[in-house]
N, C-alpha and C positions, 0 to 999 in steps of 0.2 A: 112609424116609418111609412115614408108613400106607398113602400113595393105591397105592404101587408092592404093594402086597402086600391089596389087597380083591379081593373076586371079579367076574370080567368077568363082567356083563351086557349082552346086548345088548336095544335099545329100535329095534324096523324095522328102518332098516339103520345104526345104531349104536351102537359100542361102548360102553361107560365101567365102569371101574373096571379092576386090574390095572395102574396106569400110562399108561392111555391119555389124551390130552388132557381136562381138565376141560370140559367141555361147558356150552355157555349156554341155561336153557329161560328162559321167560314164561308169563304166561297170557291169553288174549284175556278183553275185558271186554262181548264182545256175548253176546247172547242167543243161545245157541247151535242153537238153534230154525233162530234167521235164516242162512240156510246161504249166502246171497250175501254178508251182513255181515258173517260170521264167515271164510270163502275169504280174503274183501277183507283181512281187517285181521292172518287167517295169512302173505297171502303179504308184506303189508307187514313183517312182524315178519319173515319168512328172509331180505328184502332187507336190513335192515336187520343180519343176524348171526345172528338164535335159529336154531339146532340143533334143540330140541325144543319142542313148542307143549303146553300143557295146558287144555282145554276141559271147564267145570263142565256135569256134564249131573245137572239136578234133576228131569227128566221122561221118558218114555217117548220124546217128540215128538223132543226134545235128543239122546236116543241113537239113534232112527231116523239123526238128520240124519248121526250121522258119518259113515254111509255115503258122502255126496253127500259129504260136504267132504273126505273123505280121497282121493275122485279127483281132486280137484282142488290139493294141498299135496304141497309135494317134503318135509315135514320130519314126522319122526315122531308121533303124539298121542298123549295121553297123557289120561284120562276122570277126570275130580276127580268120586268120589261121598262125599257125607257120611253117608247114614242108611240109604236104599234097595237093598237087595243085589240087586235085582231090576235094579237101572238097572246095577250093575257087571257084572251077567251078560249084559245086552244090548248095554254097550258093548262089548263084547269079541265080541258077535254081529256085532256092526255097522264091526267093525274096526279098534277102537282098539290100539293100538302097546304099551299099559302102563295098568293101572288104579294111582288112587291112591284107598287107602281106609285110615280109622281103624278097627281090627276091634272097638274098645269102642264104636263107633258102629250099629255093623251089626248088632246083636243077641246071637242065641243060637249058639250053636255050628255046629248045623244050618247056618243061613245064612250065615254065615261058611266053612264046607264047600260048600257049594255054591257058591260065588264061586270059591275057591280049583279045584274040579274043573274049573271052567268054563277059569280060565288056565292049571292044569295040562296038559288038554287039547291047548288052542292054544300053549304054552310060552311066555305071557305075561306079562311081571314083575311084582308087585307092588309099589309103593312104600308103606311100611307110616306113614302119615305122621301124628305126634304134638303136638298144638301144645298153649302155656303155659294159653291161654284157655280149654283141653278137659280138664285133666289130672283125673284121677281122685279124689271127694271123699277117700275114704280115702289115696289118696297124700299129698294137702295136709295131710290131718289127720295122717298119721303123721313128714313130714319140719316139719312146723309154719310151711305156706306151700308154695307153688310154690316150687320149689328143681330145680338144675341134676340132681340127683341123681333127683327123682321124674321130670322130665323121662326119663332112661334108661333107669328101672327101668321106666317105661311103655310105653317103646320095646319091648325087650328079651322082654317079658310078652307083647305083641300081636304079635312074630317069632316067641317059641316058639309060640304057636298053632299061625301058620302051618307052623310045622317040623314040629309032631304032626301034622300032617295032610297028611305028604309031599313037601312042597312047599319050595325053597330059592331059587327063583327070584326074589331080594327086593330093594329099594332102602331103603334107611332115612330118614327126617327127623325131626328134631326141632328145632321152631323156636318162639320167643319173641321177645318184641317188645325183651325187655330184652338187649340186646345183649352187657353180661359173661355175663349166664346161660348166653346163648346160647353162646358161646365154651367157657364149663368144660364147661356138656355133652358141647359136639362132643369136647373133651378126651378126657371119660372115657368117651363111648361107641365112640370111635376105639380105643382101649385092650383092649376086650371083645367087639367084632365084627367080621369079616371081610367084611362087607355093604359096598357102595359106599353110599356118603352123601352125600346130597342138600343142600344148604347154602343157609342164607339168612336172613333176617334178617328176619321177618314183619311186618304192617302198620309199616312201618318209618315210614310218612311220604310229605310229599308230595316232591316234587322236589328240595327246599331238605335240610330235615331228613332225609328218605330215604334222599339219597343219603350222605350224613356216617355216618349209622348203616349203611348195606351198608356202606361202603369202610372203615370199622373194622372191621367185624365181621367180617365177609366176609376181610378182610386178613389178622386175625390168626390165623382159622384155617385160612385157604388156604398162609400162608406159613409154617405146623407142617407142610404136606403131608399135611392133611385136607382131605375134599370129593371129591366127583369128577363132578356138574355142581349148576351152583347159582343164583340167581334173586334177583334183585334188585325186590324189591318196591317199587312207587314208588304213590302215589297219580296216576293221570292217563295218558297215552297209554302201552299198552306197551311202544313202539315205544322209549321214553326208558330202560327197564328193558336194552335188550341194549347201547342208547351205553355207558351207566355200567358193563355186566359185563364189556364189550371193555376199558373205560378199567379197568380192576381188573385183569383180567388180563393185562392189559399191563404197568404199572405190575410187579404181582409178577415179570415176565419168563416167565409163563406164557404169553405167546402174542407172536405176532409179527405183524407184515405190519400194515398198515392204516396211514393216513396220521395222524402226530400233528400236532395245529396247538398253538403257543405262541400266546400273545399276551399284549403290555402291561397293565401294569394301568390304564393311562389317566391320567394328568395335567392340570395345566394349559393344558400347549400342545398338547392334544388338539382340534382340530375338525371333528372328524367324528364320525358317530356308530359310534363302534369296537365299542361291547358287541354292540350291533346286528349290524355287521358280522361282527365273532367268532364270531356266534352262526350265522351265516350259512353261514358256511368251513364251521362243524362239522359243519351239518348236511349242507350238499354233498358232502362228501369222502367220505365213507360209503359213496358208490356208486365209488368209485375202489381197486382192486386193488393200492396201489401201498404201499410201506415205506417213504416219506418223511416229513420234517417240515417242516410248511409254517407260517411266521410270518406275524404278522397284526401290524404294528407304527401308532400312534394319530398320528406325528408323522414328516414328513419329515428333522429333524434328524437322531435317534437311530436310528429305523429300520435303515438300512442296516448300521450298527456292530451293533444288537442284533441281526438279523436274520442275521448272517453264519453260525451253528452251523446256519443251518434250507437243508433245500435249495432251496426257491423260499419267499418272501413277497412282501407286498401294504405298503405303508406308505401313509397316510391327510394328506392338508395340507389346505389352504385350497378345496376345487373342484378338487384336482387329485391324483392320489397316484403311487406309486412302483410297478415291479415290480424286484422285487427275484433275484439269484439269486448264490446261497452268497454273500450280502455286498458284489454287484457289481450298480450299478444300469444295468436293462436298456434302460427306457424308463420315458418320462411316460406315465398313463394320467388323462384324465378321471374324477374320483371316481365318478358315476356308473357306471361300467364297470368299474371294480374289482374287482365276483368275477366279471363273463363274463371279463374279461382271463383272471383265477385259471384258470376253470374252462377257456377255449380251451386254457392250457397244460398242465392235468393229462391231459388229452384226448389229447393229442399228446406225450404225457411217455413216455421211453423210461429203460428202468431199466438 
């Protein structure tokens, strides 16, 4: 597998690449300026699973703040600059974990050298990150369109930079919103570099369509055994970006632990309102440590028989519903009380 044979980077105080677990970053959507709303909505995203945070600093003010917010976050950061060499040399003043910058963005050589001494320095990683909506006119002109190949060859161009100027210390991306593209790239840059690779599947979407475009994209080339951390772009709370990267790497058998909920797809003799409900489990379960599987059944009839595979469920009837465990019904619960029921027994749930 590519991932068992890239080179370890560490980002703070974590690994990836060489084999080590795929890792799950995000990006916060506040103003990075705002150093309480930005804390606020880091630590919500490490509750929720993110490994690594990445925070856009387009100003001076934005890379002061990481100061403040990195005393305050247990999870690495990581500083998105697009154009300003000046802001990537300050976050790394101000104590960012890993800069990400486009070096066709950055300028002239010069500047681009002075970025790289600054992380050489602190032994800071680069992620050298390429995207379809940025790619270079004469690439498009000579492959005739954005193609998975100019995508590489861009990549590839802005790492030798950085290698002429001493430096290896690097993360690669290259992302497109077109999700085969995306795939043959990873293909053929997995192929040609020993860099760990950053994966994901850009302006993918909002929550609906988003997530269909990560969980392909993201699937087929996680389950080649490329990537080695990756980020699920969703339009809307980031907080929904690490549910869907857990449920990915889970699904591949990439990760373990964390509570799976099934649920019905709802019928006829459904009277309650189960989507609702389901939606509910999901988000609860999130703060529970535990490797079970908990169903979430729409009808007293079926419930019990479906529900037998999962180790504890809920089934939903008239104003009244079921607890359920491995198949065996425990008690009647008041519908209302149906996920304090759930949650008193995850609570008190011994593995």
């Amino acid at each position: 597998m590519y991932r068992d044979h890239t080179k370890v980077v560490s980002i703070g105080d974590r690994v990836i690449g060489g084999g080590n677990p795929v890792l799950i970053q995000s990006m916060t959507n506040t103003k990075t300026e705002d150093v309480k709303g930005t804390v606020a909505q880091i630590q919500a995203l490490t509750a929720a699973g993110c490994e690594i945070v990445r925070c856009t600093v387009p100003t001076m003010e934005a890379a002061l703040a990481l100061r403040e917010i990195k005393k305050q976050i247990s999870v690495p950061l990581v500083a998105d600059i697009h154009f300003d060499y000046r802001m990537a040399i300050a976050a790394m003043e101000n104590g960012a974990d890993k800069i990400r910058i486009n070096p066709g963005n950055i300028g002239s050589r010069e500047r681009i050298k002075a970025v790289v001494d600054a992380a050489k320095e602190r032994n800071i990683p680069i992620r050298v990150g390429v995207n379809s909506g940025s790619l270079e006119k004469e690439l498009v002109e000579r492959y005739h369109g954005v193609t998975a190949e100019g995508l590489v060859e861009s990549a590839l161009d802005k790492v030798k930079i950085i290698e002429e100027l001493g430096y290896d210390n690097l993360v690669i991306s290259i992302k497109s919103s077109d999700v085969m593209m995306c795939v043959k790239a990873h293909e053929l840059i997995a192929s040609r570099t020993q860099y760990p690779l950053h994966v994901g599947i850009t302006e993918a979407g909002t929550l609906y369509s988003g997530n269909i475009k990560s969980a392909v994209g993201l699937g087929i080339i996680l389950y080649q055994g490329i990537g080695d951390t990756i980020r699920v772009s969703l339009t809307g709370d980031p907080v929904e970006e690490i549910k869907s990267a857990k449920g990915i790497l889970k699904t591949l058998g990439l990760r373990t632990g964390g509570i799976e909920v099934v649920s019905c797809p709802t019928c006829g003799r459904t009277e309650i309102d189960l989507i609702g409900l389901a939606n509910q489990v999901e988000t609860m379960v999130q703060e529970f440590p535990l490797d079970i599987k908990v169903a979430v059944m729409g009808c007293v009839v079926n419930g019990p028989g479906e529900a037998k595979e999962a180790d504890i469920g809920i089934a939903g009837g008239k104003g009244v519903g079921l607890l359920i465990k491995k198949g065996e019904i425990i008690r009647k619960v008041p519908e209302g009380e149906l996920l304090s029921c759930l949650r008193k027994e995850l609570e008190h749930w011994e593995q």
